[in-house]
N, C-alpha and C positions, 0 to 999 in steps of 0.2 A: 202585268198590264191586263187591263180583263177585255174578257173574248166576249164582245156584245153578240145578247140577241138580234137576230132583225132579217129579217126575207131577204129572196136572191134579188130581189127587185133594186133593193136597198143597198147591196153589197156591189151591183154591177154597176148604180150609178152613183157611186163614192168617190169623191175627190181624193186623187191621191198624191203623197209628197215624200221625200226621199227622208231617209230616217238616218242623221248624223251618223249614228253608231250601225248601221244599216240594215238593207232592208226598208219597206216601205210603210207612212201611218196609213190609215184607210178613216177620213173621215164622212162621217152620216149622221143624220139629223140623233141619231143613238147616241154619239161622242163619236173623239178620235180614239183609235185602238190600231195596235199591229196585228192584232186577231180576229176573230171572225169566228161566230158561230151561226150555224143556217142547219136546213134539214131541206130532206127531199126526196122524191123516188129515182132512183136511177134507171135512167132511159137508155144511157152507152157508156160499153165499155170498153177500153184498148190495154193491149201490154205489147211491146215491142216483142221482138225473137230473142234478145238479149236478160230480159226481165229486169231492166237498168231503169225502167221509165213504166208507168202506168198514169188513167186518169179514169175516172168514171164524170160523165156527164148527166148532173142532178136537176131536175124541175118541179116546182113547189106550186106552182102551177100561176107564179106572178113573173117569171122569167127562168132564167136556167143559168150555168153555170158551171165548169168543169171542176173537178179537182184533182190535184197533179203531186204527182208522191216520184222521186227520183232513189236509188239505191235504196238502201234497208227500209225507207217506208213503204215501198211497194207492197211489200207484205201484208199491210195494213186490208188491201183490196183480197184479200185470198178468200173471206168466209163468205162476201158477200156478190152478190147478182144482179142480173136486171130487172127490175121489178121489185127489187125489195124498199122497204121505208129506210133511210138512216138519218143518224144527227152527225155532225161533223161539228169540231173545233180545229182549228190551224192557224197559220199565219198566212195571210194576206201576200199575193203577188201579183208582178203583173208583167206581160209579154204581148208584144205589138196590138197596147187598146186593150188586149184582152185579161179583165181580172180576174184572180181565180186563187183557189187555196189549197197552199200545201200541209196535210192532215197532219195534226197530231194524235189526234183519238177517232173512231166513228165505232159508233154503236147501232144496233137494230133498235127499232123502234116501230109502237102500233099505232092502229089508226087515232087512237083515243089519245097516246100522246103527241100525236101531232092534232089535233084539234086544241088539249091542254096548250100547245105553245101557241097556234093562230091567237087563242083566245089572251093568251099570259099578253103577247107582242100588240093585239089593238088595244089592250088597257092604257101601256107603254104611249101607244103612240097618241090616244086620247089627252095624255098628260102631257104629250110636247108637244101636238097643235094647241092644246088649251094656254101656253107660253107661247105660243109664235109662231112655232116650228114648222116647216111645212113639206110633205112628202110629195109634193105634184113635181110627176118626171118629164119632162117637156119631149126630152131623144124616146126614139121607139128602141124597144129591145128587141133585138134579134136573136131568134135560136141558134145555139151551134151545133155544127154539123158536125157528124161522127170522124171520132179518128180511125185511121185505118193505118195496117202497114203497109201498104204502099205508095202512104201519103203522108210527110213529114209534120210532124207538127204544127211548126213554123208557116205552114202552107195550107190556111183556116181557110175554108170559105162559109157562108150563111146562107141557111136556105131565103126565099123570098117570103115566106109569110112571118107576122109579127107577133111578140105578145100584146094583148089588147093595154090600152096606156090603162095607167091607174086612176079613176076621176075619186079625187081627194074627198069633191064635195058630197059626192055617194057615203061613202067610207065614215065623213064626220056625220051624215045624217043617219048612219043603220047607227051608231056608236051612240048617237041622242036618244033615241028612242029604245035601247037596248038597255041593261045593265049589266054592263060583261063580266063583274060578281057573280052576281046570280048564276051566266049560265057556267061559268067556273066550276061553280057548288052544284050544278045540275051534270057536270062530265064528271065531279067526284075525284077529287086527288087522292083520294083512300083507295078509289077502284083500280085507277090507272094505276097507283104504285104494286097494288096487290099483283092486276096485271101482267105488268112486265116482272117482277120478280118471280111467278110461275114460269113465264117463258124462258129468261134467260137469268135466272139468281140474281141478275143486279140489285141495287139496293134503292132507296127513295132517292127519284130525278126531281123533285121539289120541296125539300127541306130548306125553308128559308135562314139559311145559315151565312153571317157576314165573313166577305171573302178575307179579312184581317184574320180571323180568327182559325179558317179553317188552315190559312198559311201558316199559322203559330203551331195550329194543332201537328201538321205535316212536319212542321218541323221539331217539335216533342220527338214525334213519333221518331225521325232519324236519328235524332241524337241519341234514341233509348235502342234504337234497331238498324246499326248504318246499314242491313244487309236486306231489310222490308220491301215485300213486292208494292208496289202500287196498286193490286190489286187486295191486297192484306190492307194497306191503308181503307183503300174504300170500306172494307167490310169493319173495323174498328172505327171510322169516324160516320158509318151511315152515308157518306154520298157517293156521289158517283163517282169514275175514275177519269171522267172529262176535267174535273173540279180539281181531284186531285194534280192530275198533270198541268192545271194551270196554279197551283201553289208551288208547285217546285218548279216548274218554269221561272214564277217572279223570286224564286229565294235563289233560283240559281241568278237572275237577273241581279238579284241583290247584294249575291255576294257572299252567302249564308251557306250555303252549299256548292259541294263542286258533285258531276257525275261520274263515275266507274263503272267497269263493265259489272262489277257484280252488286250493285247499289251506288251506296251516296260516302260522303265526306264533308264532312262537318268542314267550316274555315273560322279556325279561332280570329 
């Protein structure tokens, strides 16, 4: 199932609906998806005494939003801090009103590639008001307030002030008078992938590559290697390891793969 792009703005006011086989969808004027991809800097962070529960609380600076990792994804939280940039992929939940997502991947990330996604995401959203679609949020978003240990989860309060609402008709008029091409090719996807690849060896974060294909490819790759890191995939097929973990997520969805602890299993 793919992990749309789209702001916290976007993820906090998504209608959401119980998922047969479970779990929840999260619908937004993006599509429906059981995932979620956002970015954003982190402002808080919590881990219980236990180390059973953690969450870091993300703002993009159109709303905020926590994410929530229980048992071995906790882990997930260990390299990163307050203050730093990340991109997150995960699945979609939600607990009293409050949605939020539990990580499957987050990466560090600069400033330059988050400008590349603001920019990638108003193109996106240029093309689905130009059909109809409309991003005006009528509820005000409320920040959330930090967890702490000696204050349960379950037990959220929100400060008083708001994020400022989004005025749609601003948004369509910078987007008229702009060509968000242009300033695409002016932030340079050549520089930003060079970028991040000095920083952290990762590979190109925007290879337009179809999600059909890179799943066939993932799945080559196991049936030639049941024993391959996901991080081995990324560097033989050039993308990221977000991308990769959403191709085995849908073959394992599919049926095509099962997991082991020490890789994968083919299912004739």
């Amino acid at each position: 199932m793919i992990a749309y792009k789209m702001r916290i703005i976007d993820l906090v006011n998504g209608k959401l609906k119980n998922d047969p086989i479970g779990g929840v969808v999260l619908s937004t004027p993006f599509g429906e998806s059981k995932e979620a991809r956002i970015l954003g800097t982190i402002i808080d962070s919590y881990r219980n005494s236990e180390n059973t529960y953690g969450s870091f609380t993300i703002d993009d600076g159109t709303a905020t939003t926590r994410i929530k990792a229980w048992s071995d994804k906790v882990q997930l939280f260990d390299k990163f801090n307050v203050g730093e940039l990340i991109d997150i992929i995960g699945r979609v939940g939600e607990f009293q009103d409050e949605i939020y997502i539990t990580p499957d991947n987050i990466i560090p990330i600069t400033p330059n590639y988050w400008i590349y996604r603001e920019l990638e995401i108003s193109k996106r959203m240029k093309e689905l008001i130009e059909n109809g679609l409309s991003f005006e949020y009528k509820e005000e978003i409320e920040h959330l307030v930090p967890e702490y240990a000696s204050k349960p989860p379950q037990k959220e309060e929100t400060y008083e002030e708001v994020t400022e609402e989004v005025n749609i008709s601003e948004v369509e008029d910078a987007l008229k008078e702009t060509k968000i091409e242009e300033l695409m090719e002016e932030v340079s996807e050549e520089a930003i992938t060079k970028e991040i690849t000095e920083e952290s060896d990762d590979m190109s974060f925007y290879d337009e590559i179809d999600e059909d294909e890179i799943k066939e490819s993932v799945y080559d790759l196991v049936k030639t290697d049941p024993n391959i890191s996901k991080s081995e995939m990324s560097n033989v097929l050039s993308i990221d390891e977000l991308d990769v973990e959403l191709a085995i997520k849908d073959l394992v969805d599919d049926g095509r793969i099962k997991l082991k602890d020490d890789g994968f299993e083919i299912i004739e």
